[in-house]
C-alpha positions as CSV (number, residue, x, y, z in Angstrom):
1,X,36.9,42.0,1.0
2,X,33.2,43.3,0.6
3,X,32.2,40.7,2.8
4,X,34.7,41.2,5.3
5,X,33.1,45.2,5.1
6,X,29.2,44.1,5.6
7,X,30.6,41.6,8.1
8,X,31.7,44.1,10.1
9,X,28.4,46.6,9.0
10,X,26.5,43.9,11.0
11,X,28.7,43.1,14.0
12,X,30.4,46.3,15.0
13,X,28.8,49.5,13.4
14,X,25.1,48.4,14.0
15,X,26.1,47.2,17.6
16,X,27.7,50.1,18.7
17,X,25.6,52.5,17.3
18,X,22.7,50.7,18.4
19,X,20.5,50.7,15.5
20,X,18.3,47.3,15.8
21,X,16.3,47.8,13.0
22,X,15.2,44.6,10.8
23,X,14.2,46.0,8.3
24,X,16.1,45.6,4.7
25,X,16.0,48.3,3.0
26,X,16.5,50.6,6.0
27,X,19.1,48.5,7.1
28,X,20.7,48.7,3.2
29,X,20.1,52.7,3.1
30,X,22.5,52.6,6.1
31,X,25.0,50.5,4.9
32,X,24.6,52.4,1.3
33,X,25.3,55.7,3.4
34,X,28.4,54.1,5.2
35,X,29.8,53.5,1.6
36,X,29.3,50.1,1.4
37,X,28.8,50.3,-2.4
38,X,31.1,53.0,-3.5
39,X,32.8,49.9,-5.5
40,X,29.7,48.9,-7.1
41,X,28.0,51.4,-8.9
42,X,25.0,53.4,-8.6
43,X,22.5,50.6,-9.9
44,X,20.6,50.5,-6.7
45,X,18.0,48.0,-7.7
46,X,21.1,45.5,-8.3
47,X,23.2,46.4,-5.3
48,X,19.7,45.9,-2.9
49,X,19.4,42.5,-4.3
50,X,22.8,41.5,-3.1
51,X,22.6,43.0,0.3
52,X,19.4,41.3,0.4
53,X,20.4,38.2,-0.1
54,X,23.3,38.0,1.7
55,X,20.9,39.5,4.7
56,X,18.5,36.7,4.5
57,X,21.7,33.8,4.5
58,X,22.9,35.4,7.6
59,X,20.5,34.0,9.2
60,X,21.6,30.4,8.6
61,X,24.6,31.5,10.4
62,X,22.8,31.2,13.8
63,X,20.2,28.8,12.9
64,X,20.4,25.4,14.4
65,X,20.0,22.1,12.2
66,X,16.6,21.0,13.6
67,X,18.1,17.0,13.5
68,X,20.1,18.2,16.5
69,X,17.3,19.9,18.6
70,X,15.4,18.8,21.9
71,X,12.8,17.8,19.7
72,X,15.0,15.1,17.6
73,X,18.2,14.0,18.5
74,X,18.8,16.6,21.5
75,X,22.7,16.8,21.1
76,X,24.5,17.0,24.8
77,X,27.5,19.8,23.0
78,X,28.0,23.6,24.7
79,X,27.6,24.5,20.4
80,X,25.5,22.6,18.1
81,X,26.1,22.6,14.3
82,X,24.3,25.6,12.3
83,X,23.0,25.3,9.1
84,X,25.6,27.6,7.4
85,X,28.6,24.8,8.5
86,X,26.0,22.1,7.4
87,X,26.8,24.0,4.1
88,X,30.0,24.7,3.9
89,X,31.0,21.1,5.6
90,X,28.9,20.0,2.2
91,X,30.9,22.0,-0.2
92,X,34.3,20.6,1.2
93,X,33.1,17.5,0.8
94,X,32.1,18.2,-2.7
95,X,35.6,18.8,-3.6
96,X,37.3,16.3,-1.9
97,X,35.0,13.7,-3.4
98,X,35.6,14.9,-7.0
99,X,39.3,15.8,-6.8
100,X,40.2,12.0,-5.0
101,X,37.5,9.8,-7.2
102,X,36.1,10.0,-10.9
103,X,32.8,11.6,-11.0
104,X,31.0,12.6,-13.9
105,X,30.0,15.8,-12.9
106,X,30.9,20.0,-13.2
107,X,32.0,20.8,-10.2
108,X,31.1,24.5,-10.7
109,X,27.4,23.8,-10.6
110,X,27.9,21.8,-7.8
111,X,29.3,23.9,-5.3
112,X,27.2,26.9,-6.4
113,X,24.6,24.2,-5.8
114,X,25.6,23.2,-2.5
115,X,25.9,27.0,-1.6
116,X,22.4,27.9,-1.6
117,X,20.9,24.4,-1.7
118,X,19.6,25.1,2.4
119,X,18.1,28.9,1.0
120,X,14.6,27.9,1.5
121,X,15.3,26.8,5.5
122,X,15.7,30.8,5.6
123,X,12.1,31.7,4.8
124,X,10.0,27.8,6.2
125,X,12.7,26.6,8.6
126,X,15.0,23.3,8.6
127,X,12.3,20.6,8.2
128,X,13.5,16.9,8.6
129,X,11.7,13.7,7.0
130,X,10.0,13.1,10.5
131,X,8.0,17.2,10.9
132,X,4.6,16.1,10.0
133,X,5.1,17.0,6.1
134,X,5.1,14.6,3.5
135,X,8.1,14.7,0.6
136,X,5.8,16.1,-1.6
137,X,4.5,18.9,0.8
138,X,8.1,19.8,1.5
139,X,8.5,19.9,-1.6
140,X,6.1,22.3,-2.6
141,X,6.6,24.6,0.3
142,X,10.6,24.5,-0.2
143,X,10.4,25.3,-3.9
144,X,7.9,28.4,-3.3
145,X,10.7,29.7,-0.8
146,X,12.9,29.3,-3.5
147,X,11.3,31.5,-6.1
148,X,10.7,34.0,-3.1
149,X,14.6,34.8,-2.1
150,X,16.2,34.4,-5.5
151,X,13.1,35.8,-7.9
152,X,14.8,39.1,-8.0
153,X,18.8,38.0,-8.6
154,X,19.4,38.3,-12.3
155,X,19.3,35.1,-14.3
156,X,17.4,33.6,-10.8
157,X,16.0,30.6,-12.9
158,X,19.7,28.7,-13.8
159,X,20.1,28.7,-10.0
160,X,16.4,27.5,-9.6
161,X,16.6,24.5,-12.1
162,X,19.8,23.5,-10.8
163,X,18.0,23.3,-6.8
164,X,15.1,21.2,-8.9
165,X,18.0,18.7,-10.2
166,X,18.9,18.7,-6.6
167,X,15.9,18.1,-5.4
168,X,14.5,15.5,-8.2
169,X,18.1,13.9,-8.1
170,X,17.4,14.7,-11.7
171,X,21.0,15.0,-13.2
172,X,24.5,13.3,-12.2
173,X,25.2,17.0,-10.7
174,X,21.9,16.6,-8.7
175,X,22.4,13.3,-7.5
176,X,26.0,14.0,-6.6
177,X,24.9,17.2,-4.7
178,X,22.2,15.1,-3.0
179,X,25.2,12.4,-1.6
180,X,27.3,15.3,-0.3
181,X,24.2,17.0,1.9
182,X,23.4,13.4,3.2
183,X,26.9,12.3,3.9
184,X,27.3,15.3,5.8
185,X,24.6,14.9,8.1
186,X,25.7,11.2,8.2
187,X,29.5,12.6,8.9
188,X,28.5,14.9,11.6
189,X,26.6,12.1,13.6
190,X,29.0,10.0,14.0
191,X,31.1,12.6,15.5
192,X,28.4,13.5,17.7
193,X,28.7,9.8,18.6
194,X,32.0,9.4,19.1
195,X,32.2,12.5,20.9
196,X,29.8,11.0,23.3
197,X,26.7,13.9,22.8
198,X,24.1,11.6,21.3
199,X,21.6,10.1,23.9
200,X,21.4,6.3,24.6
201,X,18.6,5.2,22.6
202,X,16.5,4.4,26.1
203,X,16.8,8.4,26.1
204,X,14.8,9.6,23.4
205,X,11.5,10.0,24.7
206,X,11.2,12.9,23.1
207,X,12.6,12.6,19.6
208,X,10.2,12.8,17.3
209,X,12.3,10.3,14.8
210,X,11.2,7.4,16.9
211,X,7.5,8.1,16.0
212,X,8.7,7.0,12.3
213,X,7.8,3.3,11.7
214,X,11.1,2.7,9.8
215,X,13.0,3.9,12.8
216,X,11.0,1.8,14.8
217,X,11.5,-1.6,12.5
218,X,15.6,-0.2,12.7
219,X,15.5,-0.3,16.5
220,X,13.9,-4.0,16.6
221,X,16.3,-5.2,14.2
222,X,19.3,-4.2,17.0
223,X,20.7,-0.7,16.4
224,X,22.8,0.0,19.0
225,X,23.5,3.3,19.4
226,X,22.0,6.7,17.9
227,X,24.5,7.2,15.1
228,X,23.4,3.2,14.2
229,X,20.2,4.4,13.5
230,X,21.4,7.0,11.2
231,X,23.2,4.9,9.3
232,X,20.7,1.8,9.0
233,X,18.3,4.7,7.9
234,X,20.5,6.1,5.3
235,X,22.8,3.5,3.7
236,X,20.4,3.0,1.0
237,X,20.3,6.3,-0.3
238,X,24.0,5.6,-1.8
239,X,22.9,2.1,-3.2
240,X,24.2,3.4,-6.3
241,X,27.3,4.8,-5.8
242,X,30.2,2.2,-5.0
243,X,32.2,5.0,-3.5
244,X,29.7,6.7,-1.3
245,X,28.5,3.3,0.4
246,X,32.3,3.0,0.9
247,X,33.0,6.3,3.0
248,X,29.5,5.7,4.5
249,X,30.9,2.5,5.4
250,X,34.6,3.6,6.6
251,X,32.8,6.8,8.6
252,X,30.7,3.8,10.5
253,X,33.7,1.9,11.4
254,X,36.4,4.3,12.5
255,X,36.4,7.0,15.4
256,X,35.9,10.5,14.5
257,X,36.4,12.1,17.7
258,X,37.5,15.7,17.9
259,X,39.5,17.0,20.5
């Protein structure tokens, strides 16, 4: 319900009154005076903190995953996939994973995981293997985003380590949240493909992807088609899980085409 109430803060009060301020705490005084938090309490610190963050992960709600840009694989589709769907398209497959197969892993942690495992593209972007960055520099510059948007939620650091077991694939939560974000990406494009939106791969003289000498050594071993690429590129990453290689494997072979 509250977030049926801010959703509607942002995309009818604001509109028709005009206001186009960006500022947060302006933009929380407002909401505040509109009685937005006449559920919550008077703690204003806390109550900022929540408007704040759900502010910031609006945000991902209109902002493109970069793999699908003009500068990487230039999808051909009137709406390209944001990173909020990216998210919750991870989170469904989360679930489905864990309830059909037997995974060692608390499922809690993982979707909470999975829900704010993108928070850092808020603040530095949605930066893909082939942007000029090394792992390790992504790395650093992801987790400093981190610590910036949650520093000031209470009990912050729980959700911190868990993005660190995400991120070092440290944990059979980590490495299970770390198959659902690259099976997505994987998922979504073979749809793409089978929609007929990815390029031929004698049209990609702009993706930046083909500058990568791995993509390269994929194309001249005979991948066919752009989702090919994807997969040749990413089937190792599941080397160790019998049922992830599996869907990988089932995704590659049958038609996903939505109509």
């Amino acid at each position: 319900m509250f977030e049926g109430s801010l959703s509607s803060f942002f995309n009818d009060y604001l509109v028709r009154e005009n206001i186009q301020t960006k500022d947060i705490l302006e933009l929380y005084n407002i909401a505040k005076r509109q009685g937005e938090f006449d559920f919550f309490g008077n703690d204003d610190y806390k109550n900022y903190e929540i408007f704040k963050f759900y502010y910031l992960n609006r945000t991902l709600m209109e902002t493109i995953r970069s793999g699908w840009d003009s500068k990487h694989w230039n999808i051909s589709y009137k709406r390209i996939e944001r990173i909020s769907e990216h998210v919750v398209g991870s989170i469904a497959l989360a679930i489905g994973m864990c309830y059909q197969f037997d995974f060692d892993i608390n499922l809690d942690k993982v979707i909470e995981t999975l829900c704010i495992h993108e928070i850092g593209e808020i603040d530095i972007g949605d930066l893909t293997p082939f942007d000029g960055s090394t792992s390790e520099e992504k790395a650093t510059i992801e987790h400093e985003a981190w610590k910036r948007i949650l520093c000031n939620l209470t009990n912050y650091e729980d959700m911190f380590t868990r993005l660190l077991e995400f991120d070092n694939k440290a944990t059979n939560d980590g490495i299970f949240v770390h198959y659902c974000d690259k099976l997505e990406a994987d998922i979504q494009s073979k749809i793409y493909q089978d929609m007929g939106c990815h390029h031929p791969l004698t049209d990609q003289k702009n993706n930046i992807v083909f500058k990568s000498s791995k993509i390269q050594k994929i194309l001249e071993n005979g991948a066919k088609d752009a989702f090919d690429v994807w997969y040749q590129y990413d089937k190792s990453i599941y080397k160790d899980s019998e049922v992830f290689t599996k869907v990988l494997k089932y995704v590659k072979d049958n038609n996903l085409k939505r109509y």
